[in-house]
mmCIF file of the N, C-alpha and C atoms, coordinates in Angstrom:
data_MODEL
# 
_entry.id   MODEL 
# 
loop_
_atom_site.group_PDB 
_atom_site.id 
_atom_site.type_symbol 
_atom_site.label_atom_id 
_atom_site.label_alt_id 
_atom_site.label_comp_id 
_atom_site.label_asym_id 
_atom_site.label_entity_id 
_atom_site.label_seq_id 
_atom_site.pdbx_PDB_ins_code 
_atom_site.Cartn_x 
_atom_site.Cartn_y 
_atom_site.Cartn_z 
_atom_site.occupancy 
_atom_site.B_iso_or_equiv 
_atom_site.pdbx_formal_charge 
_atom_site.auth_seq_id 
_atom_site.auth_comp_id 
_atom_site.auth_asym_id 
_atom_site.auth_atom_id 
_atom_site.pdbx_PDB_model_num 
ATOM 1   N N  . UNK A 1 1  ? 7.599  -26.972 13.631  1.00 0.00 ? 1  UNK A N  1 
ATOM 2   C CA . UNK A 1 1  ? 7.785  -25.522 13.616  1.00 0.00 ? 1  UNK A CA 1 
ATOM 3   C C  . UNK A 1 1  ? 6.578  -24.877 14.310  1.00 0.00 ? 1  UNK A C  1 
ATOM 4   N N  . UNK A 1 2  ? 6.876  -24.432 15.208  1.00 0.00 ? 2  UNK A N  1 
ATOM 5   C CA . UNK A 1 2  ? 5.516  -23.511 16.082  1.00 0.00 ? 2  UNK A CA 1 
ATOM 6   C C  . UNK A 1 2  ? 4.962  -22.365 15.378  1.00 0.00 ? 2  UNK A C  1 
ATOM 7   N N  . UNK A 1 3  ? 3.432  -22.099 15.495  1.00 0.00 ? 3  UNK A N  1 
ATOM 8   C CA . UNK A 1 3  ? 2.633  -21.183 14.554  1.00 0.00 ? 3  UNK A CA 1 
ATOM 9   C C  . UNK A 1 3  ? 2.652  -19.797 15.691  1.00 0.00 ? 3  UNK A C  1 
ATOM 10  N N  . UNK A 1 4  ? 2.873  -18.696 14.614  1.00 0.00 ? 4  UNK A N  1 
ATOM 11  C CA . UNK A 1 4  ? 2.947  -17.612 15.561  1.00 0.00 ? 4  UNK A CA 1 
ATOM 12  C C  . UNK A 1 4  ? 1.499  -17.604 16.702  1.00 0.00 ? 4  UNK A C  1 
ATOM 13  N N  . UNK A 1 5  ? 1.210  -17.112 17.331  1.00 0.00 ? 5  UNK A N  1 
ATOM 14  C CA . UNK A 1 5  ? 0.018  -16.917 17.823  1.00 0.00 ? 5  UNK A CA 1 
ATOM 15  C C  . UNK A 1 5  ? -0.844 -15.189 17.650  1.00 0.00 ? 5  UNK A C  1 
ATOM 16  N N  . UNK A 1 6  ? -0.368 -14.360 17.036  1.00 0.00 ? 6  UNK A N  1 
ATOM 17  C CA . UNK A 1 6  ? -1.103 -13.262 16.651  1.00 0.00 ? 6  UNK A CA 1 
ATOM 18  C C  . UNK A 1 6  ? -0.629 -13.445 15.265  1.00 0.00 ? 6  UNK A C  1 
ATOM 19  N N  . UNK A 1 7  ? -2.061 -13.193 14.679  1.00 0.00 ? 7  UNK A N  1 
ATOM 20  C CA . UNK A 1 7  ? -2.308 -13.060 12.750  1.00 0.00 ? 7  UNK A CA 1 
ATOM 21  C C  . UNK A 1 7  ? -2.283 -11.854 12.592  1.00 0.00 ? 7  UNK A C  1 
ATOM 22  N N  . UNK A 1 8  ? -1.327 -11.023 11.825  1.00 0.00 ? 8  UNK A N  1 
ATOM 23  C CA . UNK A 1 8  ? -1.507 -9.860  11.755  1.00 0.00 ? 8  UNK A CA 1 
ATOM 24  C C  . UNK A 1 8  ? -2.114 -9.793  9.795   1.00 0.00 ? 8  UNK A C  1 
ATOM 25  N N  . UNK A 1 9  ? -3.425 -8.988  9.779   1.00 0.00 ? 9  UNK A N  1 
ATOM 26  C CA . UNK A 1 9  ? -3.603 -8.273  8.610   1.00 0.00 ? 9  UNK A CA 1 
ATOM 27  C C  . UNK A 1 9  ? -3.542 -6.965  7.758   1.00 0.00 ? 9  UNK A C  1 
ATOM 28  N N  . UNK A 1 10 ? -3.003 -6.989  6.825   1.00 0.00 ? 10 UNK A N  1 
ATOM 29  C CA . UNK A 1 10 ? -2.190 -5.891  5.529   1.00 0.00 ? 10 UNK A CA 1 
ATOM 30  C C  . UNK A 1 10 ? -2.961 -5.868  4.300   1.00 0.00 ? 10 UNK A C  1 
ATOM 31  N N  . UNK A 1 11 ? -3.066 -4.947  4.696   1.00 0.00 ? 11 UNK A N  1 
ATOM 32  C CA . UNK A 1 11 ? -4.225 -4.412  2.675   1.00 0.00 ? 11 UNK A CA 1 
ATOM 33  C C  . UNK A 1 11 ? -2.929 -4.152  1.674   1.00 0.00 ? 11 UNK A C  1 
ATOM 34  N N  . UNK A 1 12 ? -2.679 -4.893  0.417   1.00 0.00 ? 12 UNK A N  1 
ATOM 35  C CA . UNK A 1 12 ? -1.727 -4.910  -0.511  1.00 0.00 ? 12 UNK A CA 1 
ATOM 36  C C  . UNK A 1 12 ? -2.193 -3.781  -1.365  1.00 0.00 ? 12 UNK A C  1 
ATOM 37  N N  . UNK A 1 13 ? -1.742 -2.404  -1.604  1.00 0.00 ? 13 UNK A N  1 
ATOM 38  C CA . UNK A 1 13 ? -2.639 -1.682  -2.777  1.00 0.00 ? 13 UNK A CA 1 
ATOM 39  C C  . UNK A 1 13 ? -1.968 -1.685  -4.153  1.00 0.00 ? 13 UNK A C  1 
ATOM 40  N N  . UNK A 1 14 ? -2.246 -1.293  -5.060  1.00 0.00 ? 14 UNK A N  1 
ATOM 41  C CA . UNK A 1 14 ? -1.702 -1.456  -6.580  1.00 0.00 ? 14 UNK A CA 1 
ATOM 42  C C  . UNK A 1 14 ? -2.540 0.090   -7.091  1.00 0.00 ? 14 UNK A C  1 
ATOM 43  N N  . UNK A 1 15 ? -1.898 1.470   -7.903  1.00 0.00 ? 15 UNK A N  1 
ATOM 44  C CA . UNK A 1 15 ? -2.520 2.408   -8.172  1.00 0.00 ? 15 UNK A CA 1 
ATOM 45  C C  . UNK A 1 15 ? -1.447 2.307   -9.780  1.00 0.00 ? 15 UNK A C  1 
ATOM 46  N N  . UNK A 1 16 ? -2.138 2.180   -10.549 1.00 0.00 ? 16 UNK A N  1 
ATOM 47  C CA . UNK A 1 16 ? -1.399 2.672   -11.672 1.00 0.00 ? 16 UNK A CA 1 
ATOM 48  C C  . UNK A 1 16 ? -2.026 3.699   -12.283 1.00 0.00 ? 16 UNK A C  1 
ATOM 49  N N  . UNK A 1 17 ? -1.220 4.968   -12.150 1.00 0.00 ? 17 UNK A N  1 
ATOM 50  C CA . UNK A 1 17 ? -1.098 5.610   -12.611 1.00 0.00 ? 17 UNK A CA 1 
ATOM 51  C C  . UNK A 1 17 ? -1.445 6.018   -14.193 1.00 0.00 ? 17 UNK A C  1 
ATOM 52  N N  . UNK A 1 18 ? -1.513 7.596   -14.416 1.00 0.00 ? 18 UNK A N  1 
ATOM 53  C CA . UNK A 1 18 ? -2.764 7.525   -16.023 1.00 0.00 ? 18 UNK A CA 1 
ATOM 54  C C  . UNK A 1 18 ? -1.631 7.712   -17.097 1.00 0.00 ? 18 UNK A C  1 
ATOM 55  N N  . UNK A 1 19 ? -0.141 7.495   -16.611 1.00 0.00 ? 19 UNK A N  1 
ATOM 56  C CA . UNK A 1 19 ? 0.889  7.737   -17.248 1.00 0.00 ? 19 UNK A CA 1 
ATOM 57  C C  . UNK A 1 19 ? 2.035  6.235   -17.233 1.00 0.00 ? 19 UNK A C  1 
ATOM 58  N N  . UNK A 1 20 ? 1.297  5.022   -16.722 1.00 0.00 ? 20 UNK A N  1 
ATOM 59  C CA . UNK A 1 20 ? 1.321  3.662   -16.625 1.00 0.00 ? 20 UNK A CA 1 
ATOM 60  C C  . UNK A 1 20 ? 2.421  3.733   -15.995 1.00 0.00 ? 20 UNK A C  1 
ATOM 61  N N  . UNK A 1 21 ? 2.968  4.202   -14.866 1.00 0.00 ? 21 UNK A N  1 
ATOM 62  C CA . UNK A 1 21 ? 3.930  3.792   -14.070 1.00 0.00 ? 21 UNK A CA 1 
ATOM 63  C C  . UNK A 1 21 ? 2.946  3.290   -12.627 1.00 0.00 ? 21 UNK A C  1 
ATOM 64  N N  . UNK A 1 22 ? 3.083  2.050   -12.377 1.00 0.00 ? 22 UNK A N  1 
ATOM 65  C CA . UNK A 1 22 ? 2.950  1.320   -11.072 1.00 0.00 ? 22 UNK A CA 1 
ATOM 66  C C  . UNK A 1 22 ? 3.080  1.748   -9.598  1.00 0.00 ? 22 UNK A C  1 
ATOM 67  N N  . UNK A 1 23 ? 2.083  2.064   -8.647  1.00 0.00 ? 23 UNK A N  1 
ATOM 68  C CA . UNK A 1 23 ? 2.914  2.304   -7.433  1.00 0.00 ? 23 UNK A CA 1 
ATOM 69  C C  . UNK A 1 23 ? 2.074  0.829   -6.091  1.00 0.00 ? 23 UNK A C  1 
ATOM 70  N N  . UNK A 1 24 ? 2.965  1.210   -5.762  1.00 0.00 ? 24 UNK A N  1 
ATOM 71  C CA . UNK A 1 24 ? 2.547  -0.809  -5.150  1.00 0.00 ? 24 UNK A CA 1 
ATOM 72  C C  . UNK A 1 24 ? 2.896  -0.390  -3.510  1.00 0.00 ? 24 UNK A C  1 
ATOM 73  N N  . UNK A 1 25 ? 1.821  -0.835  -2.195  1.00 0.00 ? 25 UNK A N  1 
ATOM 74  C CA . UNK A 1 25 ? 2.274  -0.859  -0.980  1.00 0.00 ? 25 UNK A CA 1 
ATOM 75  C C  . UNK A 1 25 ? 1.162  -1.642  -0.306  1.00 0.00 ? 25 UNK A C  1 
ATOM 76  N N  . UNK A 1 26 ? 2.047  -2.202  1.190   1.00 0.00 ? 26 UNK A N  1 
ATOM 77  C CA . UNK A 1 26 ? 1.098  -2.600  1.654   1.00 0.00 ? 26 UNK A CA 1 
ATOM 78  C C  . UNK A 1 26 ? 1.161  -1.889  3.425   1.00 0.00 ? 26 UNK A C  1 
ATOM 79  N N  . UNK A 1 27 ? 0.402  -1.928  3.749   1.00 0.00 ? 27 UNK A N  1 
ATOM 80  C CA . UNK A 1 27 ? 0.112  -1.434  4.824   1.00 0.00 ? 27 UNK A CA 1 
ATOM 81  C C  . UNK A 1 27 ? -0.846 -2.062  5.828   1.00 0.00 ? 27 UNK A C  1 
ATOM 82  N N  . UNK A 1 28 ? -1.302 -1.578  6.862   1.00 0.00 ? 28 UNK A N  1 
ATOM 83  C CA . UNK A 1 28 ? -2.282 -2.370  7.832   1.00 0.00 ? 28 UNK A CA 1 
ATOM 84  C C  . UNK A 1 28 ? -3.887 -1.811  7.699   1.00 0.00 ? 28 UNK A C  1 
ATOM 85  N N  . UNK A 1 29 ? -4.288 -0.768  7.150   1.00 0.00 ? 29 UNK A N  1 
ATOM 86  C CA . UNK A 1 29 ? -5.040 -0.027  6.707   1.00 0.00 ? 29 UNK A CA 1 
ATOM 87  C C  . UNK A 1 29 ? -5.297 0.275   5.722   1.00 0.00 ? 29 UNK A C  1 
ATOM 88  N N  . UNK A 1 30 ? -6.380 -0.012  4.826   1.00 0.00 ? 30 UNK A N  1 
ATOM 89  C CA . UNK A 1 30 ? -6.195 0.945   3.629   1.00 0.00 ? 30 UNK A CA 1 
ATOM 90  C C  . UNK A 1 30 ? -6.251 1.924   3.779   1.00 0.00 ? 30 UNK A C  1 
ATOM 91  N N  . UNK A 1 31 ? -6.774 2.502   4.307   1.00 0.00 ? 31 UNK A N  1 
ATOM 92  C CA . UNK A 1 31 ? -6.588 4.226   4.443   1.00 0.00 ? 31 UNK A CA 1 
ATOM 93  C C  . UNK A 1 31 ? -5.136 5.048   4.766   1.00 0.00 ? 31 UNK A C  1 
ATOM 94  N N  . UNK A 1 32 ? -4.691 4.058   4.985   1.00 0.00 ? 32 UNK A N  1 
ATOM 95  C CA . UNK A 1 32 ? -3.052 4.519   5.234   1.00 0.00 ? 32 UNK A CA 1 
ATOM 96  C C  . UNK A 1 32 ? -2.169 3.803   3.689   1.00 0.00 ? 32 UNK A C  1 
ATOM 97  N N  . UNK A 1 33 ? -3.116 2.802   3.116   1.00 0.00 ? 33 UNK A N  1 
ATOM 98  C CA . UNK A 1 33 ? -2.224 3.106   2.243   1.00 0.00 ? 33 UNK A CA 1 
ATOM 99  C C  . UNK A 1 33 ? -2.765 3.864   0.845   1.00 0.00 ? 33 UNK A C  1 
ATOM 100 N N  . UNK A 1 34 ? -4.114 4.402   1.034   1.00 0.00 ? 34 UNK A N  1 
ATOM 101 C CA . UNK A 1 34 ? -4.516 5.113   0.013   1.00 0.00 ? 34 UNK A CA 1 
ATOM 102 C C  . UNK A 1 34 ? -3.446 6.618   0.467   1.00 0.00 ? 34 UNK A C  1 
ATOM 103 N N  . UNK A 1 35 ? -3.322 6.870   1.521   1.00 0.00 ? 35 UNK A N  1 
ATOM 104 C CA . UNK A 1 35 ? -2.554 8.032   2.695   1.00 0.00 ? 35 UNK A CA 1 
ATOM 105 C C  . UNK A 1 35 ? -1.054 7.945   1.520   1.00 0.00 ? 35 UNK A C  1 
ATOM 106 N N  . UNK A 1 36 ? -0.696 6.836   2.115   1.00 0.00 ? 36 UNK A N  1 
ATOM 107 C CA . UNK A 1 36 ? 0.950  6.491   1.210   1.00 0.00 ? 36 UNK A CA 1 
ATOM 108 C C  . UNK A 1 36 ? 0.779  6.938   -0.732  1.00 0.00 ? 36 UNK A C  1 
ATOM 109 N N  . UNK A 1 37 ? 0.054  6.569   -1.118  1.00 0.00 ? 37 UNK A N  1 
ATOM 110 C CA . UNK A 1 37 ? -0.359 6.901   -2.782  1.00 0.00 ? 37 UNK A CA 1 
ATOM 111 C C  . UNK A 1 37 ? -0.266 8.060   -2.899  1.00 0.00 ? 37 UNK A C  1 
ATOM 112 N N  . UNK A 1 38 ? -1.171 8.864   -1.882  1.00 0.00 ? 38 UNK A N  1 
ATOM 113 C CA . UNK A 1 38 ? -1.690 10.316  -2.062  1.00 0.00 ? 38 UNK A CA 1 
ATOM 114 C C  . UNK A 1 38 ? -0.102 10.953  -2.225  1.00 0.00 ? 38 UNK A C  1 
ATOM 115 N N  . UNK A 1 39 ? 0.910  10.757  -0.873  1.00 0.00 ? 39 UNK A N  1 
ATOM 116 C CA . UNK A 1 39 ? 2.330  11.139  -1.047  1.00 0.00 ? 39 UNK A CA 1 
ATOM 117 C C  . UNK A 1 39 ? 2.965  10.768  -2.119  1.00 0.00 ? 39 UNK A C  1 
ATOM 118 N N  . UNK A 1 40 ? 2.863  9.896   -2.702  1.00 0.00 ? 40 UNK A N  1 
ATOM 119 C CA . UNK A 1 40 ? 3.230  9.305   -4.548  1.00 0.00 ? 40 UNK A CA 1 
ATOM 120 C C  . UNK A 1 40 ? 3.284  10.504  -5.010  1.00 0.00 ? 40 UNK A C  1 
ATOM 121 N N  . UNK A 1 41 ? 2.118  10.183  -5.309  1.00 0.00 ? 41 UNK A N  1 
ATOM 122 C CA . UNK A 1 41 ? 1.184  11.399  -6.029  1.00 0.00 ? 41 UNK A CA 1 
ATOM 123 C C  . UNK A 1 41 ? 1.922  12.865  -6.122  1.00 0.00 ? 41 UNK A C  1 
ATOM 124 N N  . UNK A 1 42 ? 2.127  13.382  -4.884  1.00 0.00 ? 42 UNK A N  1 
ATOM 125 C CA . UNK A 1 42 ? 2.152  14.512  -4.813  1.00 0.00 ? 42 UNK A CA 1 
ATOM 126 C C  . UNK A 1 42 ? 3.683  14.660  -5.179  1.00 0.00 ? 42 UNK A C  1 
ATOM 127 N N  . UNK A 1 43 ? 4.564  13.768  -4.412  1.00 0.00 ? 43 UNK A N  1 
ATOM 128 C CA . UNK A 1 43 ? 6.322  13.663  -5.301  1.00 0.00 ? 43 UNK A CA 1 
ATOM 129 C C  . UNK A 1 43 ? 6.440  13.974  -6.868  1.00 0.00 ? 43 UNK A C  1 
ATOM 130 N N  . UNK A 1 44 ? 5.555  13.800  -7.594  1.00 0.00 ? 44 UNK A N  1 
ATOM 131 C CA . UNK A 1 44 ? 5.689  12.673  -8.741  1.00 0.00 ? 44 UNK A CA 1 
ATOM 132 C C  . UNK A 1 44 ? 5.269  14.077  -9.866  1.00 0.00 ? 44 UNK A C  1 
ATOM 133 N N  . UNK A 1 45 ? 4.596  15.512  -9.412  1.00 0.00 ? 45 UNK A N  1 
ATOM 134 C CA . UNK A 1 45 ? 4.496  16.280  -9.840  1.00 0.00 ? 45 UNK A CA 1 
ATOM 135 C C  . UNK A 1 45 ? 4.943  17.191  -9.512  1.00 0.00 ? 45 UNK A C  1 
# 
């Protein structure tokens, strides 16, 4: 089986919430996925 030749890397984030519901993503950045939380966040109230 041939190995890809570009490694791509993804920051997995995990934010639980102060009301214990889970929000889970991964992305190529953390800053994009702290970005993605922040939109959680803001749905969620």
């Amino acid at each position: 089986m041939p190995r890809l030749s570009r490694k791509s890397r993804y920051c997995q984030y995990d934010y639980r919430h102060t009301d214990g519901e889970l929000f889970s993503t991964v992305a190529p950045t953390l800053e994009q996925c702290r970005a993605k939380r922040d939109e959680w966040l803001e749905k969620k109230q």
